[in-house]
N, CA, C and O of each residue as an XYZ file, in Angstrom:
832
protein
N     197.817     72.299      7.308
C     198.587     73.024      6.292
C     199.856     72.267      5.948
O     200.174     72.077      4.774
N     200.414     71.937      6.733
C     201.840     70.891      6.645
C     201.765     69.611      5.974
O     202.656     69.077      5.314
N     200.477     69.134      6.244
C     199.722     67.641      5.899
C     200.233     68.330      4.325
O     201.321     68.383      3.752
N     199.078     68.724      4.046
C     198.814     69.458      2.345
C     200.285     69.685      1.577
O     200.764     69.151      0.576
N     200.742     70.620      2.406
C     202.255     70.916      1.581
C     203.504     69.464      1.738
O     204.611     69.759      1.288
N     203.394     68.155      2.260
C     204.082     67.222      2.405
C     203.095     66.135      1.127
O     203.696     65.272      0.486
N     202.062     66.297      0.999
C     201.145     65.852     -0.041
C     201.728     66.198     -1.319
O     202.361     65.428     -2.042
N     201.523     67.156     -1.495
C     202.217     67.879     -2.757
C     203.589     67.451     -2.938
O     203.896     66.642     -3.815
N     204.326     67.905     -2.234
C     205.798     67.319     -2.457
C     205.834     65.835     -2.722
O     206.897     65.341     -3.098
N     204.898     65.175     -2.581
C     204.989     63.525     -2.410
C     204.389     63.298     -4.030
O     204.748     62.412     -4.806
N     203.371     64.372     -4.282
C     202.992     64.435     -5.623
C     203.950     64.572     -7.038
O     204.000     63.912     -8.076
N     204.627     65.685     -6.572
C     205.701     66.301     -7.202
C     206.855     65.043     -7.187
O     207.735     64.903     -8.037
N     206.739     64.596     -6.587
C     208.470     63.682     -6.691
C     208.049     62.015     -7.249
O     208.819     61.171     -7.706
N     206.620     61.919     -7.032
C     206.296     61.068     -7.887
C     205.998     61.222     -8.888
O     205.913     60.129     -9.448
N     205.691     62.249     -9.707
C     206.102     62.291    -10.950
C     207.494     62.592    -11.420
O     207.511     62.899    -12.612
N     208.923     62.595    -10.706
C     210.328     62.849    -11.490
C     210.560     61.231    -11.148
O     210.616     60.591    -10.097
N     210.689     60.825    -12.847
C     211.529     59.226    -12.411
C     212.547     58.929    -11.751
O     213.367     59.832    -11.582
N     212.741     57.991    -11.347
C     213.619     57.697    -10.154
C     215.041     57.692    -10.805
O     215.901     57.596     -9.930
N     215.659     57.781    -12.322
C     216.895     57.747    -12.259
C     216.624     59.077    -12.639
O     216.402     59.077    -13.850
N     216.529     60.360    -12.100
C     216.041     61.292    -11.704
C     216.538     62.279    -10.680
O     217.029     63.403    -10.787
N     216.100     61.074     -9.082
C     216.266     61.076     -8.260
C     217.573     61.057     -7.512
O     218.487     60.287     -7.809
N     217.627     61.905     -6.562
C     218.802     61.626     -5.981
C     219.911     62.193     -6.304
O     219.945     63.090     -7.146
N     221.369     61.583     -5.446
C     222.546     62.135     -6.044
C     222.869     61.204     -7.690
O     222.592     60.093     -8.142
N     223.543     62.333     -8.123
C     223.912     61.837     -9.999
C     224.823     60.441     -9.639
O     225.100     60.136     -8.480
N     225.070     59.972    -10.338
C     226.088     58.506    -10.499
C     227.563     58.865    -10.454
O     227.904     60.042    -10.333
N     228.505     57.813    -10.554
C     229.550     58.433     -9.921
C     230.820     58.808    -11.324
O     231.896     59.377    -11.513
N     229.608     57.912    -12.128
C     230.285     58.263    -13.252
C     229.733     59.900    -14.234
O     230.481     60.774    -14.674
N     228.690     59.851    -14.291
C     228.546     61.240    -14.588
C     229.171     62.816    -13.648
O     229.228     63.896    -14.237
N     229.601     62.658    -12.106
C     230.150     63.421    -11.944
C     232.087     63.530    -12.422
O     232.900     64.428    -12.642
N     232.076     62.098    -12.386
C     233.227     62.116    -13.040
C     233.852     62.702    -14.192
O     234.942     63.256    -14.334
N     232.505     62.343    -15.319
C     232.286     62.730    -16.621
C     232.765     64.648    -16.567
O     233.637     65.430    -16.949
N     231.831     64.607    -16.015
C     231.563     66.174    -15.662
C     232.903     67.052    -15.136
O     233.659     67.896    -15.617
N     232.791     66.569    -14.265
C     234.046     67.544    -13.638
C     235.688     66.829    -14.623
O     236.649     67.592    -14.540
N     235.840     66.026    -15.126
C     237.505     65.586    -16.161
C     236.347     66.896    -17.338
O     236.953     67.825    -17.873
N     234.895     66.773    -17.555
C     235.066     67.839    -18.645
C     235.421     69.100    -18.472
O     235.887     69.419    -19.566
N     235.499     70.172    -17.642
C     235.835     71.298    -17.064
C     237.170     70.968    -16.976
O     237.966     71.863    -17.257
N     237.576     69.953    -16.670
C     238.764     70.075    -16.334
C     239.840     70.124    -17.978
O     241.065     70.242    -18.018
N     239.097     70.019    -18.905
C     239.547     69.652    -20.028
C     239.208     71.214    -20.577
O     240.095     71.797    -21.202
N     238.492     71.585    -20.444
C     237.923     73.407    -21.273
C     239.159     74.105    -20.240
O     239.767     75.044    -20.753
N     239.432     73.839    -19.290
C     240.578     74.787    -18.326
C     241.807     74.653    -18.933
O     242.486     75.611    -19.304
N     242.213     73.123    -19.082
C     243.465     73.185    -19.989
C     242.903     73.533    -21.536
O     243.910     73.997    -22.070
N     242.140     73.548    -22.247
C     241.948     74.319    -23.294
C     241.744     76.079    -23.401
O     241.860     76.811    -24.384
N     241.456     76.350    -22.220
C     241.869     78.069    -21.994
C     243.207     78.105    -22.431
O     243.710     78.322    -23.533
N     243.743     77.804    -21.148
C     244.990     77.376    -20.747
C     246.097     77.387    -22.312
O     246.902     78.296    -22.515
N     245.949     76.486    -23.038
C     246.942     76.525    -24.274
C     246.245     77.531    -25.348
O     246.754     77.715    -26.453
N     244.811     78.287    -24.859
C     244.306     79.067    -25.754
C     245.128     80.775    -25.602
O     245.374     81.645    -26.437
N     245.428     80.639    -23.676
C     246.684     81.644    -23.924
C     247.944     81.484    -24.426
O     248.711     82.276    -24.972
N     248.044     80.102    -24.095
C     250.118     80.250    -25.094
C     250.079     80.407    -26.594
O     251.097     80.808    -27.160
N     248.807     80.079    -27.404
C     248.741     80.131    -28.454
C     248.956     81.956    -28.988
O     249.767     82.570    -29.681
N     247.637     82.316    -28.146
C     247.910     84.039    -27.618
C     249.249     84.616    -27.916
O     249.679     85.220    -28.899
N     249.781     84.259    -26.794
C     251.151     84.927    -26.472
C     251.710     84.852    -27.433
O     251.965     85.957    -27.914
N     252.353     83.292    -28.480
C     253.127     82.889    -29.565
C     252.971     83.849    -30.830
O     253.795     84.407    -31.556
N     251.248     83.805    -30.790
C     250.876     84.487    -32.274
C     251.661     86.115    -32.077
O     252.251     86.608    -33.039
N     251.603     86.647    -31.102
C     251.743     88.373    -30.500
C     253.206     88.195    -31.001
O     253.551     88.878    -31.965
N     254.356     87.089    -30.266
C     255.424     86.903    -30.102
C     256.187     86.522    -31.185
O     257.220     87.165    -31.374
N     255.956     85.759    -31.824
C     256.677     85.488    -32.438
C     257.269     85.823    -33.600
O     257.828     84.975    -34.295
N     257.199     87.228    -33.958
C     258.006     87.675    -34.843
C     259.230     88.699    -33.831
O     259.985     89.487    -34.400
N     259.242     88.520    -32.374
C     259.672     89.263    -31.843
C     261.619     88.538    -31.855
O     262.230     88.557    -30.787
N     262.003     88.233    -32.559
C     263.539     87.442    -32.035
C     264.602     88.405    -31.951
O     265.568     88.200    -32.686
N     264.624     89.691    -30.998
C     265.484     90.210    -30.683
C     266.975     90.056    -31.622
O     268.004     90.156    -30.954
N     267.103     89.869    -32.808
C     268.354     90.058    -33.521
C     268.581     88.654    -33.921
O     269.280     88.345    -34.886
N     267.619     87.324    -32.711
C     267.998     86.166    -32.966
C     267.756     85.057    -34.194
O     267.471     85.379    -35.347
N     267.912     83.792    -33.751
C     267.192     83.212    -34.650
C     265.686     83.054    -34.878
O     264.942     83.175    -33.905
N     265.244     82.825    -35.941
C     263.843     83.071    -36.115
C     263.511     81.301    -36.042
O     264.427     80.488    -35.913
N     262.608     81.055    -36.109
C     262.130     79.830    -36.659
C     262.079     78.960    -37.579
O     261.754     77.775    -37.502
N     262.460     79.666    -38.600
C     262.648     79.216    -39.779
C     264.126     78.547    -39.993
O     264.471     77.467    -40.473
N     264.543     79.173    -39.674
C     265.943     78.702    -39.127
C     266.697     77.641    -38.222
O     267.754     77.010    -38.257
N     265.313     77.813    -37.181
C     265.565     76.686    -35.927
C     265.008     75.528    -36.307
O     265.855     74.652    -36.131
N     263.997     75.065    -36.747
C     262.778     74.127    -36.762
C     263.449     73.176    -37.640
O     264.300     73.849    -38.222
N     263.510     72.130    -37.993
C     263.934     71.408    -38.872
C     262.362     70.313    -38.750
O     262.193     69.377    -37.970
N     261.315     70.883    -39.885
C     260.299     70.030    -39.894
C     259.569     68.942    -40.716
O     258.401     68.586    -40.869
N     260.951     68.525    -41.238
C     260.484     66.893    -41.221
C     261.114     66.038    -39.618
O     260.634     64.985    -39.200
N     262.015     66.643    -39.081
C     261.578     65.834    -37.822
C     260.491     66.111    -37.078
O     260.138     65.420    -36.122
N     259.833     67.262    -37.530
C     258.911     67.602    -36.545
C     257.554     66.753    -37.036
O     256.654     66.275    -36.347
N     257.732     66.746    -38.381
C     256.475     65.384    -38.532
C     256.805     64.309    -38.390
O     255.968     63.799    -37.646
N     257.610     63.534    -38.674
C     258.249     62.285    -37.704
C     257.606     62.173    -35.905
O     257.138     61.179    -35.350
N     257.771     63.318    -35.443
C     257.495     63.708    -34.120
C     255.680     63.670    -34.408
O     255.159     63.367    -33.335
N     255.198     63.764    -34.898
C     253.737     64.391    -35.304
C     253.073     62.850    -35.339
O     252.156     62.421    -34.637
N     253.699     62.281    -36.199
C     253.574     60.725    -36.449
C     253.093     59.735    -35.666
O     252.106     59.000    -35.699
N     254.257     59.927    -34.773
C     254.065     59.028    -33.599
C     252.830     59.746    -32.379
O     252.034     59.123    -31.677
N     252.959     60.626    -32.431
C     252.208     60.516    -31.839
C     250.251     61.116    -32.269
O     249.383     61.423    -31.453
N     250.192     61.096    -33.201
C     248.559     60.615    -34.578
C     248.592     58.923    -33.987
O     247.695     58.265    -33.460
N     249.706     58.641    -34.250
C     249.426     57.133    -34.086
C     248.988     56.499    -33.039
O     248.233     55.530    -32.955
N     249.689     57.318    -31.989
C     249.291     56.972    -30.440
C     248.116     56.856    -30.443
O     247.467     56.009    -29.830
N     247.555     58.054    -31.431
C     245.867     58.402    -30.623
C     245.048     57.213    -31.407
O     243.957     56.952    -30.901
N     245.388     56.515    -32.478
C     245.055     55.382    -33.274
C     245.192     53.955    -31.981
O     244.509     52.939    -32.104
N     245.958     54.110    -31.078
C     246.173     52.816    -30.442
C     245.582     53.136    -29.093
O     245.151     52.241    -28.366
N     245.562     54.288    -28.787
C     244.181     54.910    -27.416
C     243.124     54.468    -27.538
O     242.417     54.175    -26.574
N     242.652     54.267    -29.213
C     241.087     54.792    -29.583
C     241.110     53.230    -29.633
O     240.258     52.800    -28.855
N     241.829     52.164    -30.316
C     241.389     50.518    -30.272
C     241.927     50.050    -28.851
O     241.688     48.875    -28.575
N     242.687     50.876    -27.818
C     242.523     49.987    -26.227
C     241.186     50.812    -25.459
O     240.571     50.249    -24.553
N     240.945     51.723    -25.767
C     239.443     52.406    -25.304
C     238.470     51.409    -25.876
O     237.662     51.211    -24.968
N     238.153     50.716    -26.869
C     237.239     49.766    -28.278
C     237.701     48.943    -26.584
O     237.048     49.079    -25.549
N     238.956     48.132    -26.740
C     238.833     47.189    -25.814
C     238.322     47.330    -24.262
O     237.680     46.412    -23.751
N     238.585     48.322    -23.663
C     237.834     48.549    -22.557
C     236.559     47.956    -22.235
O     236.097     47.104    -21.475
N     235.987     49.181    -23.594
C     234.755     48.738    -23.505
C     234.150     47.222    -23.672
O     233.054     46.839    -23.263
N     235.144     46.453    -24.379
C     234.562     45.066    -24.407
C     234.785     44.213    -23.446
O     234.404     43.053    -23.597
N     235.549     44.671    -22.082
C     236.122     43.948    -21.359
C     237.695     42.972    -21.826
O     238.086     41.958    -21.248
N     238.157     43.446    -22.648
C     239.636     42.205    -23.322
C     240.002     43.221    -22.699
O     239.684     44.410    -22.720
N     241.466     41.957    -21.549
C     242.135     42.612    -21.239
C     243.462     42.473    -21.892
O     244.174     43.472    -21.998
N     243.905     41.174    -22.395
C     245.010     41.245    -23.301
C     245.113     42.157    -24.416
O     246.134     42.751    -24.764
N     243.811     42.228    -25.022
C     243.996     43.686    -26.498
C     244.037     44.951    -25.257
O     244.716     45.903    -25.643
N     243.714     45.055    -24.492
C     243.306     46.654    -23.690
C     245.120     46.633    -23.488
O     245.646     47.575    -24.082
N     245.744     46.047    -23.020
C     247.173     45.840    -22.456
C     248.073     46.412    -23.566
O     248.864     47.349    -23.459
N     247.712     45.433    -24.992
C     248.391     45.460    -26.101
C     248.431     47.242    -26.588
O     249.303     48.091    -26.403
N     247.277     47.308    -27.170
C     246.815     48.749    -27.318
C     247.207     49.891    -26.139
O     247.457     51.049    -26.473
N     247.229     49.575    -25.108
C     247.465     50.905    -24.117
C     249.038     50.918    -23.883
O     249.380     51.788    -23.081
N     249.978     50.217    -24.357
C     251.043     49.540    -23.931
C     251.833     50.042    -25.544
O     252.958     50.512    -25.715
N     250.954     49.788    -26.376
C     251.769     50.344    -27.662
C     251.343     52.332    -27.700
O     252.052     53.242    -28.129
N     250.358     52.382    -27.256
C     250.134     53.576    -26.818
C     251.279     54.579    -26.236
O     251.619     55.678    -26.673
N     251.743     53.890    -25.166
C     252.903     54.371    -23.575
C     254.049     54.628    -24.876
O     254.474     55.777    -24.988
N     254.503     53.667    -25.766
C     256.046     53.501    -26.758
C     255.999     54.590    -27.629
O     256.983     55.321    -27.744
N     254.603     54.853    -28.479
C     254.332     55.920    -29.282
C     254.485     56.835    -28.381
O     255.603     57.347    -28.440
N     253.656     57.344    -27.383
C     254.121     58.568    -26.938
C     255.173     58.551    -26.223
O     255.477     59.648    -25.756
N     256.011     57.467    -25.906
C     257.561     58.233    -25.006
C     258.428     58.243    -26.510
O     259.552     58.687    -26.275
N     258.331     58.028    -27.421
C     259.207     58.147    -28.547
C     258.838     59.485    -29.934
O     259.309     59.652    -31.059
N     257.683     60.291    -29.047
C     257.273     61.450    -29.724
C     258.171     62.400    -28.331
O     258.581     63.521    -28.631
N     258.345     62.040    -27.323
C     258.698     63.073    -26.135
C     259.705     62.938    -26.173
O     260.350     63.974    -26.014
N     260.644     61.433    -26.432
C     262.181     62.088    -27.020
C     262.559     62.759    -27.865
O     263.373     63.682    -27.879
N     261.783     62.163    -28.841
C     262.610     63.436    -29.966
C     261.826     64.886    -29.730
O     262.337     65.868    -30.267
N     260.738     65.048    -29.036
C     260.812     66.265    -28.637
C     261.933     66.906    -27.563
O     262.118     68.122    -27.516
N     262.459     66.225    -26.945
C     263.545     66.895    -25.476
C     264.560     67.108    -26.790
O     264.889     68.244    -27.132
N     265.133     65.639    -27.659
C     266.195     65.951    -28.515
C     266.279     67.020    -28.977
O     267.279     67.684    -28.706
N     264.934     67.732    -30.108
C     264.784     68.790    -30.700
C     265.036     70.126    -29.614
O     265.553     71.085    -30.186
N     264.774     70.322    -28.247
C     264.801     71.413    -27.301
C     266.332     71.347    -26.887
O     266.913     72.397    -26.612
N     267.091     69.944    -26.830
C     267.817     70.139    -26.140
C     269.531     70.555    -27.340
O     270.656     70.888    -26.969
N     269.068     70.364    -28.548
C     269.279     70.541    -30.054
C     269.280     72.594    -30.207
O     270.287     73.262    -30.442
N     268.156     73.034    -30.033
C     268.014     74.435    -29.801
C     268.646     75.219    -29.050
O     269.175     76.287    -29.358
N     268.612     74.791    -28.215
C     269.590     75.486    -26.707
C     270.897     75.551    -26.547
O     271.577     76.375    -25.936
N     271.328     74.180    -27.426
C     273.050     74.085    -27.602
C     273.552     75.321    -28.913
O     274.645     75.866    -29.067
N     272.612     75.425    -29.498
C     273.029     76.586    -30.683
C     272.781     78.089    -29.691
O     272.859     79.098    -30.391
N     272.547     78.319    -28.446
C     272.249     79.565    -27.897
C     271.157     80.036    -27.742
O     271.099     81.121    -27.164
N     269.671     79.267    -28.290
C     268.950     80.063    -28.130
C     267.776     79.571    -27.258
O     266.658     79.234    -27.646
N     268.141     79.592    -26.308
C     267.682     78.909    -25.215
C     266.752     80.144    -25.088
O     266.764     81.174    -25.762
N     265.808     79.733    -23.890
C     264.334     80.604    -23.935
C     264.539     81.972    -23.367
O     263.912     83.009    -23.586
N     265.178     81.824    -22.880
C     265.861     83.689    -22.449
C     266.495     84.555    -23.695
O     266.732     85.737    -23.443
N     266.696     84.228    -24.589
C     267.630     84.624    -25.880
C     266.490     85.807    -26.384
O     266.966     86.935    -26.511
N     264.981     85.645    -26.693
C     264.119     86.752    -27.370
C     262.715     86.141    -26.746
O     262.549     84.996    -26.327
N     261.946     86.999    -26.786
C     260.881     86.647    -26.618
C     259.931     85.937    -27.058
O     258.893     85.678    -26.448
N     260.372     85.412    -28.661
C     259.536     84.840    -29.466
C     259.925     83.466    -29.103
O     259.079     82.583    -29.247
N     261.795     82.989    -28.382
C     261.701     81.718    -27.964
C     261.205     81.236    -26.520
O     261.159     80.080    -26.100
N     260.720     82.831    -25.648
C     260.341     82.280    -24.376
C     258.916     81.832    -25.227
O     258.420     80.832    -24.708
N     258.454     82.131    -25.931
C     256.630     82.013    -26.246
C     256.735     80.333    -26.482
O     255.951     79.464    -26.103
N     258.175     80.187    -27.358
C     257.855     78.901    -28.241
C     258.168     77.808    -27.173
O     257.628     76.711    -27.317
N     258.731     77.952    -26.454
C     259.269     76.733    -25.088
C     258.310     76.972    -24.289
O     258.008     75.862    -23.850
N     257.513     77.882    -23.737
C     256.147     77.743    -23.276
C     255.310     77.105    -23.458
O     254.704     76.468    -22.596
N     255.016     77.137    -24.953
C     253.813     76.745    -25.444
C     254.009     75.135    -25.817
O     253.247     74.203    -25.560
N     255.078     75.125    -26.396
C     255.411     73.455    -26.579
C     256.123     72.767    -25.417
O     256.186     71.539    -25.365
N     256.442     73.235    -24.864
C     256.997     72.715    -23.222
C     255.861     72.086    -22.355
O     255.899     71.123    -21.590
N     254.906     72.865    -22.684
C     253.423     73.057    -21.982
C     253.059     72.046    -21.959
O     252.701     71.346    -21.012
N     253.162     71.679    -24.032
C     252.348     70.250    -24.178
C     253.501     69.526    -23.634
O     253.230     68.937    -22.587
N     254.929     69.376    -24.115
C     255.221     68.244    -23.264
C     255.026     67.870    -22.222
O     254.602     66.715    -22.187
N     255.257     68.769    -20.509
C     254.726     68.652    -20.105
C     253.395     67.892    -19.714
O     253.331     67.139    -18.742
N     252.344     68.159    -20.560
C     250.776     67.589    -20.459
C     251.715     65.852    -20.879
O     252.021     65.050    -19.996
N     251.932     65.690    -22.005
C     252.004     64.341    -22.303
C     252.981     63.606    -21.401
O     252.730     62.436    -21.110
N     253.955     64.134    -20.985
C     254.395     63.679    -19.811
C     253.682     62.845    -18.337
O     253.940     61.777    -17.781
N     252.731     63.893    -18.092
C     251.703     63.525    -17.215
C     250.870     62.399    -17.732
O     250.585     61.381    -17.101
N     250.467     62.730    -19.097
C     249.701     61.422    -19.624
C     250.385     59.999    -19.613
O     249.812     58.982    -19.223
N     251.643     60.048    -20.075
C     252.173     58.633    -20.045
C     252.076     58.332    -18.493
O     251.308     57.407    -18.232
N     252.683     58.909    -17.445
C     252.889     58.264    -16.297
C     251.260     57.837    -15.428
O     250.950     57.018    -14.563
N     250.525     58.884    -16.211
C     248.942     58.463    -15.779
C     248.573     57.481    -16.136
O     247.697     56.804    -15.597
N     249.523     57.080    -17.666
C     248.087     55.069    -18.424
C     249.269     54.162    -17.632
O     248.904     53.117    -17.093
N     250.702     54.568    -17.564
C     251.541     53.619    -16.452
C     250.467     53.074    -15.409
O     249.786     52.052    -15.334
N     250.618     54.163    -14.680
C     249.053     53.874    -13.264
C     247.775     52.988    -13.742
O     247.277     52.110    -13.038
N     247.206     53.429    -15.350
C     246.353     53.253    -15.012
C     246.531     51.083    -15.431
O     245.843     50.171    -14.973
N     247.470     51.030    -16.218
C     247.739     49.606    -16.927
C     248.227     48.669    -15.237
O     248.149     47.465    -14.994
N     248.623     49.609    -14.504
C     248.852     48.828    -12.877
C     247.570     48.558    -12.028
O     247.550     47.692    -11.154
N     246.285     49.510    -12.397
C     245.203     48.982    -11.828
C     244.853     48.671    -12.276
O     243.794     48.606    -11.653
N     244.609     48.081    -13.435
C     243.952     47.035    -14.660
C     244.625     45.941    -13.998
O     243.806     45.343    -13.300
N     245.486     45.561    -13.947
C     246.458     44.315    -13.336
C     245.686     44.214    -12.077
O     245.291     43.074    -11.832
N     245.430     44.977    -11.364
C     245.564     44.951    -10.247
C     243.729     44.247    -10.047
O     243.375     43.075     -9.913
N     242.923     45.475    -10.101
C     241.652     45.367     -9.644
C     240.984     45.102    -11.269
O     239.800     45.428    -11.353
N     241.531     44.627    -12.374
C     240.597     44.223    -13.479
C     239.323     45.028    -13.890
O     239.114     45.827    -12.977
N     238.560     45.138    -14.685
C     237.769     46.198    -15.383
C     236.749     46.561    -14.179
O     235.546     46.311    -14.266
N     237.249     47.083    -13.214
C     236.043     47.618    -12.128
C     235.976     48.918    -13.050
O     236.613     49.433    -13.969
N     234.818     49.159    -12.263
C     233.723     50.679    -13.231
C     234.707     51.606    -12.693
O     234.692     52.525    -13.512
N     235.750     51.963    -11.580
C     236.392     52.874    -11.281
C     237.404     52.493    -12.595
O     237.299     53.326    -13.495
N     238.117     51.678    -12.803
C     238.881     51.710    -13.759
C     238.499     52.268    -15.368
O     239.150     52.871    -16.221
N     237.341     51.826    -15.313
C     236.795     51.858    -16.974
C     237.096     53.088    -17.012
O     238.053     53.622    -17.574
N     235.944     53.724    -16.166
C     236.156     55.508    -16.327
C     237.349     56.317    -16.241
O     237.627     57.414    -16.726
N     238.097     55.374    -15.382
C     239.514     56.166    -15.504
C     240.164     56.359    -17.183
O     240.741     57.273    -17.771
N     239.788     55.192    -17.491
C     240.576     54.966    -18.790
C     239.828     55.892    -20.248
O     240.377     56.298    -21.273
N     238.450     55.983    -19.817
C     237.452     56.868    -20.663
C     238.506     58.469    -20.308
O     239.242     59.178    -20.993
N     238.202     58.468    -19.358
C     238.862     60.483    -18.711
C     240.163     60.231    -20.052
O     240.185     60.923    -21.070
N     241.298     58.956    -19.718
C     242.527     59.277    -20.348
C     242.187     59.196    -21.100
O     242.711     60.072    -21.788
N     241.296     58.489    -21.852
C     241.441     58.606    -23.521
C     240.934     60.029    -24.492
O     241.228     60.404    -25.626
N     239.930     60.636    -23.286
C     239.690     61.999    -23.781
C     240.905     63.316    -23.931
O     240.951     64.343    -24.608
N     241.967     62.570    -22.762
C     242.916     63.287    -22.444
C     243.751     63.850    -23.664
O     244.115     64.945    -24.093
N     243.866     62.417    -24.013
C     245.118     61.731    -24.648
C     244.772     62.528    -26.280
O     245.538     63.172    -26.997
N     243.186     62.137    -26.492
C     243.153     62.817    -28.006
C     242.820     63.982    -27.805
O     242.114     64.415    -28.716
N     243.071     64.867    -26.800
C     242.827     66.636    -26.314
C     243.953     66.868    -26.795
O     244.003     67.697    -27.703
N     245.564     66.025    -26.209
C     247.080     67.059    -26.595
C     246.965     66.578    -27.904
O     247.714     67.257    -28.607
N     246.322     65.641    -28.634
C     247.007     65.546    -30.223
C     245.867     66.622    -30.587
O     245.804     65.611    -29.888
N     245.042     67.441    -30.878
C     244.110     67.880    -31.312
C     245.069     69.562    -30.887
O     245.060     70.572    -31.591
N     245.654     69.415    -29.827
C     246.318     70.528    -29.664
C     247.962     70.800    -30.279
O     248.433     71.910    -30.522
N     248.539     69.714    -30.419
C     249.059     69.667    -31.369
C     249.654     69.401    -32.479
O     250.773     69.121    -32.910
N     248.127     69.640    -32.970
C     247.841     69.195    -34.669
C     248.084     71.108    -34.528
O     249.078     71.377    -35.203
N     247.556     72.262    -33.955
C     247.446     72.920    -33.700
C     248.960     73.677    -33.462
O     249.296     74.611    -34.191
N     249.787     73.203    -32.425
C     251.178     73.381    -32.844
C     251.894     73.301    -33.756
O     252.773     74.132    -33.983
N     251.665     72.287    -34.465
C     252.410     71.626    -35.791
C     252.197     73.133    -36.873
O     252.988     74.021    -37.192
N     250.871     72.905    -37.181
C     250.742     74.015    -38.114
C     250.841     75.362    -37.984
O     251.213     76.020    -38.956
N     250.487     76.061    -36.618
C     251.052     77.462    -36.443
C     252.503     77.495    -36.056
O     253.252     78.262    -36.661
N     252.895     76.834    -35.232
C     254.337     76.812    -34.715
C     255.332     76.843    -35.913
O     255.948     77.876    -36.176
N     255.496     75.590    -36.706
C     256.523     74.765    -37.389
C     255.836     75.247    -38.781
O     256.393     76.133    -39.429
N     254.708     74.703    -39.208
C     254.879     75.300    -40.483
C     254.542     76.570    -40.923
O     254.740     76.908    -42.090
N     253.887     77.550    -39.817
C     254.049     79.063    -40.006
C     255.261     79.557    -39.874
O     255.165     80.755    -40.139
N     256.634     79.224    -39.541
C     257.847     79.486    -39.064
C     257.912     80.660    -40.350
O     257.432     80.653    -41.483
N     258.690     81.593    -39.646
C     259.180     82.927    -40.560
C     260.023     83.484    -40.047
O     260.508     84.487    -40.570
């Protein structure tokens, strides 16, 4: 009886092809789990968006938005970093081809675009707060420093992550741990502009 049922199983597994078989690759769990990890932070800003929309007509006597926002810097701010995701997407092109001088160039003009979208974002917060209405003032500005704090925050993390990752490029050169690293960031990277393309237009130009 054991013979028979070890037969079968031997049957059965010779017909599933062999890349099939086994544990998955190390790049598809990779794949996999940065994707979950990407729908969590998309919950994630799917509640601050939540909260903002509920909130933000709430300004306790204060200033409203319309008032605060000054948005042509905020597309200036928008700019740089669209562009970033333009110089992600040709050092990702290079990855994949193995150049490491364009991968450098591109991920490196990448790092400048986004630390020069995150200053003038601190400028603009730190611009708000000196007029009084720092995030304790109404509820509609705790929503709005949440929600855009959030992303800074995220892009924060992103720059100091392609820092790391442009030091193991130096370091250990296009090993498959690196590539994929740089695939995860580049999904990263065009997740916060996609989120806020999303800020831009409910935040700043819904202002009322």
């Amino acid at each position: 009886m054991m013979s028979a049922i070890a037969v079968s199983q031997r049957a059965v597994e010779d017909d599933i092809p062999l890349s099939m078989r086994g544990p998955a690759p190390a790049s598809v769990v990779a794949g996999f789990g940065f994707w979950l990890f990407l729908l969590s932070d998309i919950i994630l800003f799917a509640a601050f968006f939540a909260a903002y929309a509920v909130l933000s007509g709430e300004t306790a006597g204060g200033p409203s938005g319309l008032s605060l926002f000054h948005k042509q810097r905020v597309f200036i701010e928008t700019l740089f970093l669209l562009f970033s995701s333009v110089t992600c997407g040709f050092g990702s092109l290079a990855v994949q081809r193995g150049n490491r001088p364009r991968t450098c160039l591109w991920m490196i003009a990448t790092l400048l675009l986004g630390g020069v979208f995150l200053a003038l974002e601190l400028t603009e917060f730190s611009g708000i707060v000196a007029t009084g209405a720092g995030p304790s003032r109404s509820a509609f500005l705790s929503a709005f420093f949440a929600l855009v704090g959030a992303h800074g925050a995220h892009v924060t993390f992103g720059l100091a992550w392609l820092v790391v990752m442009l030091l193991q490029l130096g370091t250990f050169g296009f090993e498959p741990m690196v590539r994929r690293r740089f695939v995860c960031f580049a999904l990263f990277w065009h997740a916060l502009d996609i989120v806020w393309v999303g800020v831009f237009t409910i935040v700043y130009l819904g202002a009322r």
